[in-house]
N, C-alpha and C positions, 0 to 999 in steps of 0.2 A: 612701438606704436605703428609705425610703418607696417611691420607685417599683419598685424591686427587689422589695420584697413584693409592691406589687399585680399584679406581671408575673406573678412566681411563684402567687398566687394563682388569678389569673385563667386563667393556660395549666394552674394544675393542673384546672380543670374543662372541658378542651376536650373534644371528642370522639375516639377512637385508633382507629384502626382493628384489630380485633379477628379479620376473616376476611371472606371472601367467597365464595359461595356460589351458583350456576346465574346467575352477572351479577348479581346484589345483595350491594352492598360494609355489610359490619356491621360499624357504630359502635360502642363504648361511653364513658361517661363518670360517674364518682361523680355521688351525691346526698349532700349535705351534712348526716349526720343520719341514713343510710340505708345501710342491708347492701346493698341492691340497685342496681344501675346501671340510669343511663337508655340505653337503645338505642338508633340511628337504621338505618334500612336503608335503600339506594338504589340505585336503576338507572336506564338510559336504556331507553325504547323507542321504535318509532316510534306506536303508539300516540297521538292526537292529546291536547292537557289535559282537554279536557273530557269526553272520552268516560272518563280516569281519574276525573275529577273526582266525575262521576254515579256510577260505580259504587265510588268509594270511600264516599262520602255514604250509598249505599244508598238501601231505600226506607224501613228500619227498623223493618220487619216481620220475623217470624222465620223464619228460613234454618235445614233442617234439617242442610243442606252446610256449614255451618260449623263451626269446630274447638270441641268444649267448651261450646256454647251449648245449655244445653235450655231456657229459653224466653226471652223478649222477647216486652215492650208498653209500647209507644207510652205516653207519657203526658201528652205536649202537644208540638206542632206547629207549624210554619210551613212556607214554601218554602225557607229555609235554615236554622232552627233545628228541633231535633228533641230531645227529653227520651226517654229510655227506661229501663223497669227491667229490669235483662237478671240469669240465672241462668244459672250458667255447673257444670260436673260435670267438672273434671280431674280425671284417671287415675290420679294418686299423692298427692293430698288431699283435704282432706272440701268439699263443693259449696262456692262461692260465690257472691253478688248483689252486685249494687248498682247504683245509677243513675247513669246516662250524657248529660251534657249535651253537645251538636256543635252548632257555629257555622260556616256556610258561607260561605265571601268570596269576592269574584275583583277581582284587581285588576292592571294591566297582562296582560294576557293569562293571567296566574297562577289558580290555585283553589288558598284555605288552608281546611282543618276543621280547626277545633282542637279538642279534647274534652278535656273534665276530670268527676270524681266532680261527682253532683249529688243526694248522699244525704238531703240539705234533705226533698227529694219522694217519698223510696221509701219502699216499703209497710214497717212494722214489720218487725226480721228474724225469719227462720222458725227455729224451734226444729233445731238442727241444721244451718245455713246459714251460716257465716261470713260477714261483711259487710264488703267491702271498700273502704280508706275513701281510701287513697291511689292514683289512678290519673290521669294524665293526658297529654295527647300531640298529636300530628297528623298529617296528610296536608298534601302540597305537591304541587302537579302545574304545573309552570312550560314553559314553549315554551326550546326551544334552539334552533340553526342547523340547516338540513340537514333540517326538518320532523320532528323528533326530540322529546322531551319528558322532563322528570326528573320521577321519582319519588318522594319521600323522607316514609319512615313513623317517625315519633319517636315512641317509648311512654315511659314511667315509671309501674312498676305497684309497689306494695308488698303482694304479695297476702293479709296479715294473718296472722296464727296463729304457729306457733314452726316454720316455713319455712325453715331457713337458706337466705344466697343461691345459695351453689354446689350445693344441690341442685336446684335451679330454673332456675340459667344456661341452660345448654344446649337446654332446653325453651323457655325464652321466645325465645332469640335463632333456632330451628327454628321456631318459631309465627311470629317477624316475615317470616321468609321466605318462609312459605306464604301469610300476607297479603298480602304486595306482590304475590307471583306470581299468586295469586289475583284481583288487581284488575289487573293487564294483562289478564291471561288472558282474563278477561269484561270487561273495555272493549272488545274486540274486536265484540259485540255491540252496540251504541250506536253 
């Protein structure tokens, strides 16, 4: 009976696939504790790893191209760790912040960033700023056969306030698709 639970457990948090979308297959899967699901998106390109690599990494300066971000800065640095405090202004809720710790690796020909909240080091929150405390995830950029290479963006965000999740679904899992397409798109560049 035991092992029956843990099977059952364990495969209740796999990830299902949910839809896919211009060649990016969207995942989802519960958080334990949490209205919102974690999402994973992924494609093949031919795009090489590392050229995903670098421009998922960024330089972590602020993009005004990007979705929802009004500002970012750097708050401490290395060649593959990077802190930032980012402010973020989506369209159907009141502003958000918080700080962003990323961790670079590479290993067998692979690049992992993994990123989670690193609110330890962000500035006081601003009067009228929500502060967002659960967020964490990453980029995988690994070599296939055939000079090909996967792609896969895994978020978990809980963006705080009284949000319910189904009004939000649809917008995150459209946001993770503009990311990934986003970071082929400009690997292309590198």
């Amino acid at each position: 009976m035991l092992t029956v639970t843990l099977v059952l457990l364990l495969g209740a948090n796999e990830f299902k696939k949910v839809d896919e979308v211009d060649g990016v297959t969207i995942e989802s899967r519960s958080v334990p504790g949490s209205s919102f699901a974690e999402l994973r998106f992924t494609t093949t390109t031919p795009k090489p790893v590392e050229a995903l690599c670098t421009e998922a990494f960024g330089t972590g300066k602020f993009d005004a191209t990007e979705p929802d971000l009004k500002s970012r800065e750097i708050l401490s640095e290395s060649a593959d760790e990077r802190t930032t405090y980012e402010r973020m202004t989506p369209a159907v809720v009141s502003p958000r912040s918080y700080a962003l710790r990323e961790k670079r690796t590479r290993v067998d020909g692979a690049c992992q960033i993994d990123f989670e909240a690193a609110n330890d080091v962000a500035p006081p929150p601003e009067p009228g700023w929500v502060r967002v405390k659960l967020v964490h995830g990453s980029w995988r950029a690994e070599p296939l056969e055939g000079g090909k290479s996967r792609l896969t963006y895994v978020i978990f965000t809980d963006p705080a306030g009284a949000i319910p999740a189904f009004f939000v679904e649809g917008a995150r899992r459209k946001l993770g698709v503009t990311w990934v397409k986003r970071v082929v798109e400009r690997a292309a560049s590198h």
